[in-house]
NUKE-649662 format. One record per residue (C-alpha): x, y, z; residue number from 1. Coordinates in nm, 4 decimals, always signed. Layout:
! residues N
      east     north        up  drenfi
         X         Y         Z     NUM
...
! end
This chain:
! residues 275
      east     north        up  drenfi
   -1.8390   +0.7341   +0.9716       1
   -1.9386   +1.0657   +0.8071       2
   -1.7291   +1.1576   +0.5516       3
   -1.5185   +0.9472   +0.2938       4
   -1.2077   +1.0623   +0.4421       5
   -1.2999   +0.9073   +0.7612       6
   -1.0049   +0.6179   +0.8861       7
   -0.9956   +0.3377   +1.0947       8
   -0.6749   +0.2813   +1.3132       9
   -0.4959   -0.0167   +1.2596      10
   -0.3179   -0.1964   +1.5929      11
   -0.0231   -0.0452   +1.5108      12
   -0.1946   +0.3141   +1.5443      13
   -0.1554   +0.3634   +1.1561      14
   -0.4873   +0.5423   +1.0072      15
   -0.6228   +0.3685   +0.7105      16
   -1.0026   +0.5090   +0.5093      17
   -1.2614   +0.3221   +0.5721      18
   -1.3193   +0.3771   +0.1353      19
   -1.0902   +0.3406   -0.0627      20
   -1.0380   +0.3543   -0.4969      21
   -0.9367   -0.0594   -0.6221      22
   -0.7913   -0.0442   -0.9583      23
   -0.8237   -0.4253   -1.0381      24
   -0.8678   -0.4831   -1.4166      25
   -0.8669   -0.0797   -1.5310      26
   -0.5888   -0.0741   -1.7881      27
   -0.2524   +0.1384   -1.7609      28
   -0.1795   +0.4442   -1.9140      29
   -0.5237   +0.6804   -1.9623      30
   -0.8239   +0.4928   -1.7998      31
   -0.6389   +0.4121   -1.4529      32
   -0.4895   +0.7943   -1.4904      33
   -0.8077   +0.9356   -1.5221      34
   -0.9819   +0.7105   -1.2729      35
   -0.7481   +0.8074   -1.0143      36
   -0.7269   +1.1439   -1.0775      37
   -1.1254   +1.1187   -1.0545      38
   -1.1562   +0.9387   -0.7635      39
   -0.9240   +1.1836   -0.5417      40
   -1.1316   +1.4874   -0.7271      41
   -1.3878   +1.2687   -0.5803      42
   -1.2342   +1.2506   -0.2084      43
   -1.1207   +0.9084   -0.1895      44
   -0.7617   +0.9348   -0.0462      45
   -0.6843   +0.5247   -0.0643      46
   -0.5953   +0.4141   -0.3272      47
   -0.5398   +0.0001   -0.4083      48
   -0.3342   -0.1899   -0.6488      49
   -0.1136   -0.4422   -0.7238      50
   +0.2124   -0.5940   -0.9140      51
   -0.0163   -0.8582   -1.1053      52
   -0.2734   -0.5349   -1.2117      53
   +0.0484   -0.4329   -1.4595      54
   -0.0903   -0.0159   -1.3804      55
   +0.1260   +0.1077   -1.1045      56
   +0.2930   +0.2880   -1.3333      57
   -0.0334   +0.4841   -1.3974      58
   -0.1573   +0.5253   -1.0930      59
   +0.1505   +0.6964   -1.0061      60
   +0.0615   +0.9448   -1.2717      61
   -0.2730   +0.9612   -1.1727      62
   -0.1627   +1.0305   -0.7959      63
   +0.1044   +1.2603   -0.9499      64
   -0.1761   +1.5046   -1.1485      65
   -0.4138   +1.4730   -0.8490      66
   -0.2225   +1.7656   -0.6932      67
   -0.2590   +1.5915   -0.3868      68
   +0.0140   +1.5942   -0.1307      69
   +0.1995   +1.2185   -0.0887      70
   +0.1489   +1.2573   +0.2956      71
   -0.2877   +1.3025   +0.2329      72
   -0.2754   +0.9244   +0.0733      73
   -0.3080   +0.5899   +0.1837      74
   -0.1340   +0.4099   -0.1248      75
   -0.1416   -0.0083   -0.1304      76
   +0.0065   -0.2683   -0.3493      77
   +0.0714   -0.6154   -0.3270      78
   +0.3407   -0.8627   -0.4002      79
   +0.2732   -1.1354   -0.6659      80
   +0.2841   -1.4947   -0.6241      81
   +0.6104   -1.5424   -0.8536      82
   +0.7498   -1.2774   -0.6897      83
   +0.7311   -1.4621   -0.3082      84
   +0.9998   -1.5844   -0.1421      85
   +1.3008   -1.3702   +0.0824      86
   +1.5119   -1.2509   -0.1129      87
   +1.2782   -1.1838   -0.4682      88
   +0.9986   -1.0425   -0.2039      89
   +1.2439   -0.7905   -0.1114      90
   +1.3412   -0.6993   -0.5225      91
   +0.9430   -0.7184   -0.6124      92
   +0.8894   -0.4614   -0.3493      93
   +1.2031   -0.2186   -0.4940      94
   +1.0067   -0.2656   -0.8524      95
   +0.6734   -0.1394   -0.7552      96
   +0.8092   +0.1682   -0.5761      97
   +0.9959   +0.2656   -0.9077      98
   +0.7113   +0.2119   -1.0548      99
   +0.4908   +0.3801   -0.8308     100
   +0.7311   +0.6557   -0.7641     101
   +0.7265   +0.6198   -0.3755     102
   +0.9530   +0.6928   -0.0910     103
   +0.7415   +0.5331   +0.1277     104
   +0.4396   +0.3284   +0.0923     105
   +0.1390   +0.2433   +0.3550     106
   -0.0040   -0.0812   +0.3017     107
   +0.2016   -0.3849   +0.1439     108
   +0.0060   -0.7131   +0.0773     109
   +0.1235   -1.0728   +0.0176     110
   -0.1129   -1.0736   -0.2438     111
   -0.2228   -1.4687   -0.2130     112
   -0.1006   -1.7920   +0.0480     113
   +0.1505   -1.9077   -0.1717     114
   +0.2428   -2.2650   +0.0237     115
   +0.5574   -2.2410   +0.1176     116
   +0.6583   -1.9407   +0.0351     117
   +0.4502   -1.7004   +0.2534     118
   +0.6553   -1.7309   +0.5874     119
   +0.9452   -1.6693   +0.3690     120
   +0.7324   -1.3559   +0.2071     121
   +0.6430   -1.2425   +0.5452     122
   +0.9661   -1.2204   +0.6584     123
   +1.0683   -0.9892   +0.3869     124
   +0.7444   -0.7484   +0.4575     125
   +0.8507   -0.7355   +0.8287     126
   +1.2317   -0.6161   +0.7581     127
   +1.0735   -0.3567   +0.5014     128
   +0.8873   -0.2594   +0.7826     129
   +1.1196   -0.1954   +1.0483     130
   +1.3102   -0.0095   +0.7990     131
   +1.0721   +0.2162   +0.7796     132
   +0.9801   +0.1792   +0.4241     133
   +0.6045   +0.0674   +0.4951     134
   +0.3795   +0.1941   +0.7545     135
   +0.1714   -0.1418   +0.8024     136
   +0.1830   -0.5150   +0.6283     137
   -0.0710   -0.7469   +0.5716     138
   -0.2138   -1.0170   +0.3630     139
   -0.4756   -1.0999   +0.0774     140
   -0.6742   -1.3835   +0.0221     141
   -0.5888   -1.5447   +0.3935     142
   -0.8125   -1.8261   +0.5404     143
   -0.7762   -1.8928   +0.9131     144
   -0.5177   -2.1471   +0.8695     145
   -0.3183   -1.9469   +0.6808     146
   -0.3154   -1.6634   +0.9674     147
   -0.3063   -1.8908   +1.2315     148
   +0.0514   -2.0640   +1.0553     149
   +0.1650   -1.7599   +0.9598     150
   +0.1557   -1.6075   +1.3502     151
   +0.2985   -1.9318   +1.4865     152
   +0.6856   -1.7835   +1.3888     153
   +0.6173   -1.3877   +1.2859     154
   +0.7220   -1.1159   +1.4765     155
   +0.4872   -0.8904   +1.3726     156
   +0.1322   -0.9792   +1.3357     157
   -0.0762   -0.8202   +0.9802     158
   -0.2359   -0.5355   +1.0454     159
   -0.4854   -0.5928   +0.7248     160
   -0.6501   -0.8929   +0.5969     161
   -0.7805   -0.8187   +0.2446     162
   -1.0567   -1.1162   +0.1084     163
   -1.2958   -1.1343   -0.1334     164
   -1.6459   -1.0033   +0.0717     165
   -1.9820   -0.8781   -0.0204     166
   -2.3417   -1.0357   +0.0551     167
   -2.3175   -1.3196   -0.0906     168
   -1.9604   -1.4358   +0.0694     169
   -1.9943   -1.2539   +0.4518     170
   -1.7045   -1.4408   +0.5795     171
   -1.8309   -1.4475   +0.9457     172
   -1.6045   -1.6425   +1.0880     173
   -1.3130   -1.5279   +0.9613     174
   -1.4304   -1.1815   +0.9969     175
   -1.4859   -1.2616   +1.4128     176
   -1.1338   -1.4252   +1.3954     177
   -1.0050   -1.0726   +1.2987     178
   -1.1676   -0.8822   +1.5277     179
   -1.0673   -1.1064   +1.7674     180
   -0.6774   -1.0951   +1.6746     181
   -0.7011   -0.7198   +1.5824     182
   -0.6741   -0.7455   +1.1931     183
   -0.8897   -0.5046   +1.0214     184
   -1.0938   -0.6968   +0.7102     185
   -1.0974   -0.5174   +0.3958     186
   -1.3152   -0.5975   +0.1617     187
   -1.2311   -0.6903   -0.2198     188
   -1.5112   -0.7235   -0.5071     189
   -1.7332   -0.5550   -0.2653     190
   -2.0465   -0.5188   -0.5063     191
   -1.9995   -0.9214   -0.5792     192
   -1.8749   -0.7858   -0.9488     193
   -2.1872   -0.6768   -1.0510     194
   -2.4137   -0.9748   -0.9896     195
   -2.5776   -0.7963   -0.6550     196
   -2.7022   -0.4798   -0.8470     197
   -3.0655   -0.6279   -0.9935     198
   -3.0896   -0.8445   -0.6475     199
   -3.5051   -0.7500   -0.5121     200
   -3.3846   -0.6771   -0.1214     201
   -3.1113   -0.4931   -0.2173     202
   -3.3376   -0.2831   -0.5197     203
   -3.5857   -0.2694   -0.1711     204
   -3.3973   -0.0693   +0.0409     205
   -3.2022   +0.1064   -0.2377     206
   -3.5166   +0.2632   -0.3235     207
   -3.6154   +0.3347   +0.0726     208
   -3.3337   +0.5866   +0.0823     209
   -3.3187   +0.7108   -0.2948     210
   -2.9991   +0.4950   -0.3254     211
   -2.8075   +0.2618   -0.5442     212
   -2.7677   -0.1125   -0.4473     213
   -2.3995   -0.0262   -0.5210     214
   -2.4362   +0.2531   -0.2571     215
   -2.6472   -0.0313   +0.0089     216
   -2.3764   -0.2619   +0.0095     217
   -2.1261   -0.0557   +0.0566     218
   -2.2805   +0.1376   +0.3607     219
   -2.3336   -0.2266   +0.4528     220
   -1.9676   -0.2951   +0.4609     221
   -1.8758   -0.0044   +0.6577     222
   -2.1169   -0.0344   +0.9400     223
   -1.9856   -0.3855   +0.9700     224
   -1.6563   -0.2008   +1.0236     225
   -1.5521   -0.3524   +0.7091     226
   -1.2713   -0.1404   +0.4886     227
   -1.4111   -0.1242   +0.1259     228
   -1.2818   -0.0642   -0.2178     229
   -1.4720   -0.0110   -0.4727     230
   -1.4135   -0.0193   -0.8557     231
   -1.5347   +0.1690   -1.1518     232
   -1.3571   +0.3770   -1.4176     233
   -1.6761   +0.5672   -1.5104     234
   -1.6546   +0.8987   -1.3221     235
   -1.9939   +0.9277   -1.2248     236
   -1.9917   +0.5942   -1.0554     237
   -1.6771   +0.6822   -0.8706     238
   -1.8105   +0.9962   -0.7373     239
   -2.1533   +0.8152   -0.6459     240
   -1.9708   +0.5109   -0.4385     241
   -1.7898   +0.7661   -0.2516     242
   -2.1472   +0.9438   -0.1438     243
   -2.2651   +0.7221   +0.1542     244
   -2.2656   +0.9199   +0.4430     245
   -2.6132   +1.0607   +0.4324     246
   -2.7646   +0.7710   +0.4988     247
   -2.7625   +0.4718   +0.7086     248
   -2.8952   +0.0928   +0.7438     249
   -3.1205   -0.0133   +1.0176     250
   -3.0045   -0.3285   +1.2120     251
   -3.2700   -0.4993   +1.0869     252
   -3.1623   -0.3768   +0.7246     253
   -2.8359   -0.5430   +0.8104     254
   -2.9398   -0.8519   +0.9107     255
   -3.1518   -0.9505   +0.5932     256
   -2.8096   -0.8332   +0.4352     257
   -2.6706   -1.0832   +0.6157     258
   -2.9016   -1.3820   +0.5153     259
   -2.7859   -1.3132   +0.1508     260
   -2.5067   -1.5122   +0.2409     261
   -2.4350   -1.8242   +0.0271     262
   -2.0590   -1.8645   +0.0658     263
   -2.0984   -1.7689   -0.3105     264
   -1.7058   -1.6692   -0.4560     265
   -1.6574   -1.5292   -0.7694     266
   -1.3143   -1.4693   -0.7663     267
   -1.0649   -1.7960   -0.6521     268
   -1.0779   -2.0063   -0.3703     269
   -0.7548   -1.9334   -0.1798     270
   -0.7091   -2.2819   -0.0920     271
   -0.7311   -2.4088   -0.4052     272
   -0.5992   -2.1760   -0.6100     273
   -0.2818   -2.2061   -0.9194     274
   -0.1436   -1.9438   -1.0343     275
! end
C-alpha cells in the first residue's frame, strides 16, 4: 500500500480502497457537504454511509461538487434494521439511491443481524445484485454465527464484513474466519472514538515516526490488511488520516498493537443489541 487510492480486490474481483471517508454522526446539509468534498480534495475515493446516518442526501451533494467522475468512487450505504425484510429491503434500497442520486452503487450493507430478518434481507441484496444494481454485498456488525447461518442457504457469499475494530477490540478470530472464507474486514470506529489518542505506546511510536496516534492505528489497520474508515469533519484531520504511506510499522510495532487488545466495544454488542 502506497498511496490512498490503493484497493484491495474483493472475491468477486471488485476493487475496493483500502481508506476510505465514514460519515457516521456528521450532520446533513453543510458539514457532511464540505467533509466530502474535503476528503476527495484530499484523495480518498470511498466514501461510507448509511440510511440510519439521515445525510445521504448530502453526501450526494458533496460527491456531486467534488467534480469527481461517478466511475472514480467506491460509494457504500447500508440498510436499516426497520427497513429488513424482502420486500421493504428491496424499497429501502430504491430510497437511498434517490437520495444518493445513484445509478449504481458499490457496496450495500445489512447494516446489523436483525434475527430473523437477515436471511430475508440477504435475499433482497443478492437479487439487487444480479441485477446489476450493486457491484458487491455484504454485512455490518456480523459475529461468526451470524455468517456461518447466513451461508448455510445464500447463494452468494458477502464480499465485506464491516465491525467495529481498533486496538482495543482486534477481533482475531473473526478476522482469521474471514480470511479464511474470503470476506475482506473493514474496520468501523477505527481510532476506538477517540479514547486511543492519549494511549503511552501508541504516543511512543507516534513520536518515532513524527506521526499522529490517529495516523499509527490506522497504518496498523492496513498492514493487517484491514479496510479502514476514518471520521472527522475538520479538514485538516481528513487530509492528515489520508497521509500514511510514508511510513510503516515494524512487526514488532504490530504486535504490542496487538496486546492492546481488551475486547473493549464502544459501540453495541451485535448480539445483544435493540434497536
Amino acid at each position: 500500500m502506497k498511496h490512498v487510492q490503493d484497493t484491495t480486490t474483493l472475491y468477486n474481483g471488485v476493487k475496493m480502497p483500502w481508506l476510505g471517508f465514514g460519515v457516521f454522526k456528521v450532520k446533513d446539509g453543510e458539514e457532511v457537504v464540505e467533509a466530502v468534498k474535503t476528503a476527495i480534495q484530499a484523495g480518498y475515493r470511498s466514501i461510507d454511509t448509511a440510511k440510519a446516518y439521515n445525510n445521504e442526501t448530502g453526501v450526494a451533494q458533496g460527491i456531486r461538487e467534488s467534480g469527481i467522475a461517478r466511475e472514480d468512487l467506491f460509494i457504500t450505504t447500508k440498510v436499516w434494521n426497520g427497513d429488513q425484510g424482502y420486500e421493504s429491503t428491496l424499497a429501502a434500497f430504491e430510497a437511498s439511491m434517490e437520495r444518493l442520486e445513484l445509478e449504481y452503487l458499490d457496496l450495500y450493507l445489512i447494516h446489523w443481524p436483525v434475527k430473523g430478518k437477515y436471511k430475508d434481507t440477504w435475499r433482497a441484496l443478492e437479487k439487487l445484485h444480479k441485477e446489476g444494481r450493486i457491484r458487491a454485498i455484504g454485512v455490518s456488525n456480523f459475529q461468526i454465527h451470524h455468517l456461518e447461518d447466513l451461508m448455510t442457504d445464500a447463494t452468494i457469499k458477502p464480499a465485506v464484513n464491516q465491525v467495529e475494530l481498533h486496538p482495543l477490540l482486534i477481533q482475531t478470530e473473526l478476522r482469521e474466519y474471514c480470511s479464511k472464507h474470503q470476506i475482506q474486514i473493514e474496520a468501523w470506529s477505527p481510532l476506538g472514538q477517540g479514547h486511543l489518542l492519549e494511549h503511552p505506546l501508541l504516543l511512543e511510536i507516534a513520536a518515532k515516526y513524527s506521526k499522529s496516534p490517529a495516523q499509527v492505528i490506522l497504518r496498523w489497520d492496513l498492514q493487517n490488511g484491514i479496510v479502514t474508515i476514518p471520521k472527522s469533519v475538520t479538514p485538516q484531520r481528513i487530509r492528515d488520516n489520508a497521509d500514511l504511506y510514508d511510513f510503516e510499522l515494524t512487526t514488532e510495532e504490530i504486535e504490542r498493537i496487538n496486546q492492546l487488545n481488551e475486547n473493549k466495544r464502544f459501540g453495541s454488542d451485535p448480539d445483544n443489541f435493540n434497536f
